[in-house]
C-alpha positions as CSV (number, residue, x, y, z in Angstrom):
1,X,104.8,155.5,94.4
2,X,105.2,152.8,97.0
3,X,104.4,155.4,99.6
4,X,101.4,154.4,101.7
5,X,99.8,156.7,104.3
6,X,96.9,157.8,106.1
7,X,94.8,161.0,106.0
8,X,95.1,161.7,109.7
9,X,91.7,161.7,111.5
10,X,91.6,165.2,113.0
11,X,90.8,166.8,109.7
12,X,87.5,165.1,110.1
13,X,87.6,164.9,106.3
14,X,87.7,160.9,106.3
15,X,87.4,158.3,108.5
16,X,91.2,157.1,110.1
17,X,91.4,154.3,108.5
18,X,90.8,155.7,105.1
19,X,93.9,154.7,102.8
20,X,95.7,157.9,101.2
21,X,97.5,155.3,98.3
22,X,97.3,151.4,98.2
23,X,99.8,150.1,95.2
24,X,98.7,147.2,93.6
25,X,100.6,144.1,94.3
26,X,103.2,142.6,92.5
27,X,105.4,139.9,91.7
28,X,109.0,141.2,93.0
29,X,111.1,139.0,90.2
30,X,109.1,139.7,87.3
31,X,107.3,143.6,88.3
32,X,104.1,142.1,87.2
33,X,100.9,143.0,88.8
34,X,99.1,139.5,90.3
35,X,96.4,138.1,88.5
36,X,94.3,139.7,91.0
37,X,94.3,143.0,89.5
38,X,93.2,141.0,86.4
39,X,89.3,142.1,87.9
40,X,89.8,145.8,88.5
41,X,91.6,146.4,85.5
42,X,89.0,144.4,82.6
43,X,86.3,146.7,84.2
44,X,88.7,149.8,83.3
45,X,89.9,148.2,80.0
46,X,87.1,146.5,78.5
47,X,84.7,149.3,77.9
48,X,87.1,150.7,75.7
49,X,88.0,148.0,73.5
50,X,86.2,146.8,70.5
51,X,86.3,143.2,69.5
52,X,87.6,140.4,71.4
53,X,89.9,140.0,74.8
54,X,92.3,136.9,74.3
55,X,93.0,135.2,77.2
56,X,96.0,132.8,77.1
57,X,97.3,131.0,80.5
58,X,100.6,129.7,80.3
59,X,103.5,127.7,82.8
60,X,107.0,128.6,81.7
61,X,109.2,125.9,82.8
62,X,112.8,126.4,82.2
63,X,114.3,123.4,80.3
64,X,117.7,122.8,82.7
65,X,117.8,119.1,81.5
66,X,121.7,120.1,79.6
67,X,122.7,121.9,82.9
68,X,124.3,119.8,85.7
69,X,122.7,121.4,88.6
70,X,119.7,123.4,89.4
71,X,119.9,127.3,89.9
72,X,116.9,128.8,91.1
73,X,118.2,133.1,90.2
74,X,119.1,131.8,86.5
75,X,115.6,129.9,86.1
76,X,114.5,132.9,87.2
77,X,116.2,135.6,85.3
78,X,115.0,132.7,81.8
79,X,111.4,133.3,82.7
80,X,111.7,137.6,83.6
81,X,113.7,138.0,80.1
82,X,110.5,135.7,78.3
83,X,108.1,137.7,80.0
84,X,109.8,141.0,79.1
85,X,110.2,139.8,75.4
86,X,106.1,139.1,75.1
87,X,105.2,142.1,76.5
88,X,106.9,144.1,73.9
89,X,105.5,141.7,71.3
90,X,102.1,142.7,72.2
91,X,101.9,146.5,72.7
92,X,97.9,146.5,73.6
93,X,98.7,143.6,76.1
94,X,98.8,143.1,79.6
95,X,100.6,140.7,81.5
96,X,100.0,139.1,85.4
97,X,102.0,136.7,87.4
98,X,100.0,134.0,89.5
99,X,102.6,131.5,90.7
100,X,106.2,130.5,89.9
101,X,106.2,129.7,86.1
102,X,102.4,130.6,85.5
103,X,101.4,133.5,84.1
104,X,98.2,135.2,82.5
105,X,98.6,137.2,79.1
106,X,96.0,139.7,78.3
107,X,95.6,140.2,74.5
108,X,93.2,143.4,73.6
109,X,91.3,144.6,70.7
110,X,91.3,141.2,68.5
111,X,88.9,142.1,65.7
112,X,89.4,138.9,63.5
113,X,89.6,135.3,63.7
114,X,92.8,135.5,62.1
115,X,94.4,137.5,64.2
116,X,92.7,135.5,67.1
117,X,94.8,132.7,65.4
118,X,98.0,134.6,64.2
119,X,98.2,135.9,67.9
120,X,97.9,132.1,69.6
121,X,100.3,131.0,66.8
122,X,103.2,133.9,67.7
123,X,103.1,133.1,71.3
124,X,103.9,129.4,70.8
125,X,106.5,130.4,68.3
126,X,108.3,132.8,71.0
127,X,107.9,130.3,73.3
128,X,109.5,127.1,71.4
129,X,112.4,128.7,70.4
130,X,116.2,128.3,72.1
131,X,117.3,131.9,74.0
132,X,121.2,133.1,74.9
133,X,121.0,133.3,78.2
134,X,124.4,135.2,79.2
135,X,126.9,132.0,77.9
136,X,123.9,129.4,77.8
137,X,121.4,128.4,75.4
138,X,117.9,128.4,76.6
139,X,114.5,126.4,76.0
140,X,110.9,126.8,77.4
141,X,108.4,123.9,78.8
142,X,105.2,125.9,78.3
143,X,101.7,124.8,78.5
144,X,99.1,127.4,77.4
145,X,95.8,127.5,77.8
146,X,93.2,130.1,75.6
147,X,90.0,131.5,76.5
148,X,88.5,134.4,74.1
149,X,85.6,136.6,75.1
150,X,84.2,139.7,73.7
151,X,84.9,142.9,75.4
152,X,81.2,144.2,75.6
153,X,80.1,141.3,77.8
154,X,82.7,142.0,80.7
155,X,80.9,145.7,82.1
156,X,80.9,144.6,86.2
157,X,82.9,143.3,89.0
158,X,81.1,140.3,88.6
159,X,81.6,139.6,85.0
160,X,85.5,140.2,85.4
161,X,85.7,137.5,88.1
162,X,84.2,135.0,86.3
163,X,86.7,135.6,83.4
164,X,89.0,134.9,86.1
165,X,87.7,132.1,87.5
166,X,87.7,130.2,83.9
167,X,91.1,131.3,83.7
168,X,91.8,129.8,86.6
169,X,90.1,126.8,85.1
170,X,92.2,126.7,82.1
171,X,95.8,126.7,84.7
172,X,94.0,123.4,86.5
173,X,93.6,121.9,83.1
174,X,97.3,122.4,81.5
175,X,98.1,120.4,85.2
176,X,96.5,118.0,84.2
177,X,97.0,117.8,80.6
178,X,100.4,115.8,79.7
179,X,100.7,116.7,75.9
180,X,102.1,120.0,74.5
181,X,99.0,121.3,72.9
182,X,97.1,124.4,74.5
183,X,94.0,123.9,76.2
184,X,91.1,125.9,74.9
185,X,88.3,126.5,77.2
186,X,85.3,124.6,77.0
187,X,82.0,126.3,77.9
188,X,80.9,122.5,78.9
189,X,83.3,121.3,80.8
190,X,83.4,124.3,82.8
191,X,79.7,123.7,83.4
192,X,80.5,120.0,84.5
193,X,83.6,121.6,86.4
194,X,81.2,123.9,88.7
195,X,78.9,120.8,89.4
196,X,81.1,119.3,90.3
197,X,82.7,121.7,93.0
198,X,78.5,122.3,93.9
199,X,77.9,118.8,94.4
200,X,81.5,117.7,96.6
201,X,79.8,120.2,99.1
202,X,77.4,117.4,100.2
203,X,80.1,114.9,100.7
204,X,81.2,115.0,103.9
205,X,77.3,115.2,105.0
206,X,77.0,111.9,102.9
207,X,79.6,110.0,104.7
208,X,79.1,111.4,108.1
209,X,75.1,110.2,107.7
210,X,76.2,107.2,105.3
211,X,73.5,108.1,103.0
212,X,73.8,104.9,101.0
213,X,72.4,101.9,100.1
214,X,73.9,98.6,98.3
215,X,71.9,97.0,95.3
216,X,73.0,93.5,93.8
217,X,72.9,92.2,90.3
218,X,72.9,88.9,89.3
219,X,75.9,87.0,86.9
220,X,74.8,84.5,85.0
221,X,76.4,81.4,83.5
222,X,76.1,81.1,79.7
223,X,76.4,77.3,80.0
224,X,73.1,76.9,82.2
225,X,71.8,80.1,83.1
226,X,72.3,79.7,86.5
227,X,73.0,82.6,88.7
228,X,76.6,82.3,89.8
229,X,76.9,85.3,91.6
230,X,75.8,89.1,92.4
231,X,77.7,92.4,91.9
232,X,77.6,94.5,95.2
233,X,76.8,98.1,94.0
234,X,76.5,101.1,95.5
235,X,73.8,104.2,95.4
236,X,73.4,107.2,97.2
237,X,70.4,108.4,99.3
238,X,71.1,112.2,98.5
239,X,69.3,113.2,95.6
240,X,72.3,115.3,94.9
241,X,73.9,112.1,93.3
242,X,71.3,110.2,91.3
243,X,73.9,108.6,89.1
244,X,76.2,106.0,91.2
245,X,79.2,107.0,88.5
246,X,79.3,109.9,89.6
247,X,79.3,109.3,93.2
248,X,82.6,107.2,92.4
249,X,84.5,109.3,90.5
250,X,83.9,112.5,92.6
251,X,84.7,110.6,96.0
252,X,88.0,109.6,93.9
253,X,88.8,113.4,92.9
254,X,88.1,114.2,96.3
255,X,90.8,111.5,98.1
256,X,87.6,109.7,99.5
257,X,87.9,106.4,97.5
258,X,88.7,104.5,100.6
259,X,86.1,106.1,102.7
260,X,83.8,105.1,100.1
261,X,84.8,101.6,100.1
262,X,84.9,101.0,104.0
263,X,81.0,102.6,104.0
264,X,80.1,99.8,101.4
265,X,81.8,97.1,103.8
266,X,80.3,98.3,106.7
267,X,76.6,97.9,105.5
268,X,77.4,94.9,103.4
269,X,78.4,93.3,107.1
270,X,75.1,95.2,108.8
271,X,73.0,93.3,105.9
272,X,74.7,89.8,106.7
273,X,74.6,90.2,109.9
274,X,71.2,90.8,110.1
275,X,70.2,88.2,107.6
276,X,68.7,90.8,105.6
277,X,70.9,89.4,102.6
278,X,70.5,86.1,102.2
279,X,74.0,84.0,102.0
280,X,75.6,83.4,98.3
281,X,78.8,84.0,96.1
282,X,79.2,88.1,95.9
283,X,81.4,90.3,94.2
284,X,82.7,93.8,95.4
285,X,84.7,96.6,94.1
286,X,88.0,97.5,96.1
287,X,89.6,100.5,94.5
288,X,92.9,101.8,94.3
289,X,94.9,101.5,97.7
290,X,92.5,100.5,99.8
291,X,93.0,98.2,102.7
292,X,91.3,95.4,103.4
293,X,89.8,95.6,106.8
294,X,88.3,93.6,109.0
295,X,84.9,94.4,107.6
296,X,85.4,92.7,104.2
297,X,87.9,90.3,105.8
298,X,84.8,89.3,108.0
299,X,82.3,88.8,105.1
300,X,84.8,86.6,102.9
301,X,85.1,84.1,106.4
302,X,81.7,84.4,106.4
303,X,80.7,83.4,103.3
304,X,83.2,80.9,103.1
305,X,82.2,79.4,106.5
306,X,78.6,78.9,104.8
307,X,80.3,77.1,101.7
308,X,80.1,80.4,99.1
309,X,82.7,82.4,98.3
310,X,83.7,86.6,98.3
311,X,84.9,87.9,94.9
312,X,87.1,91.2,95.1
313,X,87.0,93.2,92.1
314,X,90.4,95.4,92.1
315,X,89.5,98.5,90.3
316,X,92.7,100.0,89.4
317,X,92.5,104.0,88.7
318,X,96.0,104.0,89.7
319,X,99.2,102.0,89.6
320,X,98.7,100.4,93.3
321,X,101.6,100.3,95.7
322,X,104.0,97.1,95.4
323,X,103.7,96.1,98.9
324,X,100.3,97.1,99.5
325,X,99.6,94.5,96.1
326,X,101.4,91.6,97.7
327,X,99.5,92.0,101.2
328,X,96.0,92.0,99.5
329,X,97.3,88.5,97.6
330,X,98.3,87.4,101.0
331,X,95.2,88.5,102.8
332,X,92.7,87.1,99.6
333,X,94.7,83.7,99.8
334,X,94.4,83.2,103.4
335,X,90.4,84.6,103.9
336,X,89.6,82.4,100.4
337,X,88.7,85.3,98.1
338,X,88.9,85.1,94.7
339,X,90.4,88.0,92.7
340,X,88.5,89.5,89.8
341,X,90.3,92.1,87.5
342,X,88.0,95.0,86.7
343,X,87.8,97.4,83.8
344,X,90.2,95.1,82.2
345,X,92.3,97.3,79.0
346,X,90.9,100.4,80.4
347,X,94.0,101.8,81.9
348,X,97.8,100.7,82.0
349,X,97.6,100.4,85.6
350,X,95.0,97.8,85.2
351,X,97.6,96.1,82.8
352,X,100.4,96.5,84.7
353,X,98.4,94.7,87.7
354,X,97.2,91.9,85.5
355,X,100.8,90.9,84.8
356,X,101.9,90.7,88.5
357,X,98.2,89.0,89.9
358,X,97.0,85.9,89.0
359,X,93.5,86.6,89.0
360,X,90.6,84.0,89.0
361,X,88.4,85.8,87.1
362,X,88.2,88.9,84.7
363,X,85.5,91.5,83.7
364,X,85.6,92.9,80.2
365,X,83.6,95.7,80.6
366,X,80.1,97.4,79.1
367,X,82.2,99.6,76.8
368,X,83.6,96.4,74.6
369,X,80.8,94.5,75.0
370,X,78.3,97.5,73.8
371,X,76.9,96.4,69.7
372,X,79.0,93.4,69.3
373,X,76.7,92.5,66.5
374,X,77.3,95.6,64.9
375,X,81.4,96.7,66.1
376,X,83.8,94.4,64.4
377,X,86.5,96.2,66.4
378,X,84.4,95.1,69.6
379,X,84.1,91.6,68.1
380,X,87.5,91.3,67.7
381,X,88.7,92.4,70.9
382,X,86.6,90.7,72.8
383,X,87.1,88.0,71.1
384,X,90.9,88.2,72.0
385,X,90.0,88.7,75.8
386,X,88.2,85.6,75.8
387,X,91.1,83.4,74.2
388,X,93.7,85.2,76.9
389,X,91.3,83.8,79.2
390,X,90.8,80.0,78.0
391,X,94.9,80.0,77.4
392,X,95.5,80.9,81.7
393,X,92.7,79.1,83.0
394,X,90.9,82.5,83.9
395,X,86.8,83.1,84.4
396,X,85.7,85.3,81.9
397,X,82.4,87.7,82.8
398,X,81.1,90.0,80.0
399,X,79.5,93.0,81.8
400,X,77.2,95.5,80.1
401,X,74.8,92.8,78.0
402,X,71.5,94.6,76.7
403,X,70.1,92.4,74.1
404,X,69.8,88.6,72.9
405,X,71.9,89.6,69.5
406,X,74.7,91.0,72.5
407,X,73.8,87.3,74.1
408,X,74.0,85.1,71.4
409,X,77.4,86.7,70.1
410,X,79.1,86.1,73.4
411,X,77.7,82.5,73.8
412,X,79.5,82.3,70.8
413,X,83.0,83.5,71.2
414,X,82.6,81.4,74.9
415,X,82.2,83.7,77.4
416,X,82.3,82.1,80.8
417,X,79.3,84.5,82.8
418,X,77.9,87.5,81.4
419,X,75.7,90.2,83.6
420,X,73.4,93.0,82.6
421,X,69.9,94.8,82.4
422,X,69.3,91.8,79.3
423,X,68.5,89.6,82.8
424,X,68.0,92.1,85.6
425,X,68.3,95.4,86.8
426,X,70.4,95.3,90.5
427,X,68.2,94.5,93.0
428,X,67.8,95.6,97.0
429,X,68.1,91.9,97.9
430,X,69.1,88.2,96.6
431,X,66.5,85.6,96.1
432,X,66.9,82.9,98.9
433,X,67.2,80.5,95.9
434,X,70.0,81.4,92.4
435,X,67.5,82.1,89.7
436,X,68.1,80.4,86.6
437,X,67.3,81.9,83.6
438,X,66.6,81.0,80.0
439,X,69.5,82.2,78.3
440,X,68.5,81.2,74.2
441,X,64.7,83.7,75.2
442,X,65.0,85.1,78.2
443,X,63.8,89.0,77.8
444,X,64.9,92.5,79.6
């Protein structure tokens, strides 16, 4: 059966290139066909089963933490006998290899919920438990991920590759994920999934144009209501990306976090350069491991040249490199920025950066701040925030404010500067003069 010829073109039967036997592809360690047979084969299958096809993804990493070195034919040999040992578990199964470790198992015919269940349950019990492997004892790392469908939708090529594209789905998940539960497929986050890959398209079209533009949004002292400062924020031109958010966190998925930042510099020098922005204190985002080039080093001269000042808000996704740290402390000390912590208790790499930085000022942001009137848990943490604050000699700004109950709660607990839609939405400009609002009436 591995034969493969050609019917030979003087017959006049077939065209030469016509292929007398083409064996499906497989896996030489395991014998399993690839996952992409998976297609071809659910068009033969399916039409013949009744119920429900049960999808389960799964990585099978050998646990070698006991042994003292690594052996890449015994971790192999663990994973064939594991594989051998489902397949005879399951007799109306199939089974497909995709990478080393990951695997697709095809479950046929599942007429009930609880045997939709009692079939998910007895592949993480054959899975957890400890194998003789020859004169070792052997564990499994696995990660499965489930995705069920019913056997009468899946009639066309097309049907069968999308069952494999949310498989392939589910494997990018479990990479993700870092517990030990399975991943069951979510019809939504699929959906969110394929906008995403839809909407990254326009990307490098958005950069390459720079189809952005900066808005600014005023912070406000509580103790006179006097515009201290503005937010530099950033919105995209391409109506693919209405909501700024998401402009962020794609570019971030996408490796294009510095890109992003070094477009906002660049216009936010055009703007004072032109005197199109009128000169006061400002606030910008720099995330993750971006440098800070001349650009931004520019503006905080600038600004400082002019008697006002260049905020840097470090928005730490990501535990930032040690030396790349110290160099942005060096560079902030000696261009006079001030350093803002962002997203402060969002992330431990925020945390982890507020211990080693001695930051001027710090954002609690909107989802803390959000129905303080009604959130005791808010109140309280908020409340703790502020205190850490007062005890280091650290500016306090409470992002996100809405309402005067949100206000009036925060004047309270003695916030330093708060900013939000309660004063003003961001802007295009800054007033040549700070506005000073009314902070006991002042409305949205």
């Amino acid at each position: 059966n591995s034969y493969r010829g050609y019917i030979s073109h003087i017959t006049g039967a077939v065209p030469g290139h016509a292929s007398l036997y083409n064996p499906s592809p497989k896996e030489y360690q395991t014998g399993l066909e690839t996952y992409q047979n998976l297609i071809e084969n659910l068009i033969d299958n399916a039409p013949h089963t009744k119920g429900k096809i049960l999808f389960m993804t799964m990585f099978l990493g050998v646990n070698l933490s006991g042994f003292s070195m690594y052996d890449v034919d015994f971790e192999a040999k663990c994973q064939r006998m594991l594989v051998d040992i489902l397949k005879n578990t399951f007799q109306n199964s199939a089974m497909y290899f995709v990478t080393k470790g990951e695997y697709i198992l095809v479950l046929y015919g599942i007429k009930t919920e609880e045997a939709l269940h009692g079939a998910m349950e007895e592949v993480k019990e054959i899975t957890s438990r400890i194998y003789p492997v020859g004169d070792e004892s052997v564990s499994f790392e696995t990660k499965l991920g489930v995705f069920c469908e019913y056997a009468g939708v899946i009639r066309t090529v097309g049907q069968s590759r999308e069952v494999l594209n949310k498989l392939m789905f589910c494997m990018m998940k479990l990479k993700q994920g870092k517990d030990g539960n399975p991943y069951e497929f979510s019809s939504y986050a699929y959906r969110q999934h394929l906008d995403r890959l839809l909407r990254t398209r326009y990307l490098p079209a958005i950069f390459r144009e720079e189809q952005i533009r900066l808005v600014f949004q005023p912070i406000v002292s509580l103790e006179n209501g006097k515009t201290v400062m503005y937010e530099v924020l950033v919105r995209s031109t391409h109506e693919v990306y209405p909501n700024p958010d998401m402009l962020i966190k794609d570019c971030m998925s996408q490796g294009l976090d510095k890109e992003l930042d070094m477009l906002i510099y660049k216009k936010f020098r055009c703007m004072l350069e032109s005197g199109e922005l009128p000169m006061a204190n400002f606030t910008v985002n720099i995330l993750g491991n971006t440098p800070m080039n001349d650009d931004l080093l520019w503006i905080a001269d600038l600004l400082h040249d002019n008697g006002y000042c260049l905020y840097l808000e470090m928005v730490e996704h990501m535990k930032i490199a040690d030396d790349l740290l110290e160099d942005r402390i060096l560079q902030a000390k000696k261009h006079h920025i001030r350093l803002v912590a962002d997203d402060y208790g969002q992330n431990a790499a925020n945390l982890d950066t507020l211990y080693k930085v001695n930051f001027d000022v710090l954002k609690i942001p909107m989802e803390f701040t959000t129905r303080l009137d009604r959130n005791r848990k808010n109140r309280s943490f908020v409340s703790n925030i502020i205190h850490y604050c007062k005890e280091c000699n650290v500016y306090s700004i409470a992002e996100g404010v809405e309402n005067e109950a949100e206000l009036q709660i925060l004047k309270e607990m003695r916030v330093d500067y708060v900013q939000g839609y309660y004063f003003s939405r961001p802007m295009s400009t800054v007033p040549a003069e700070p506005v000073v609002y009314d902070i006991g009436r002042q409305g949205s």
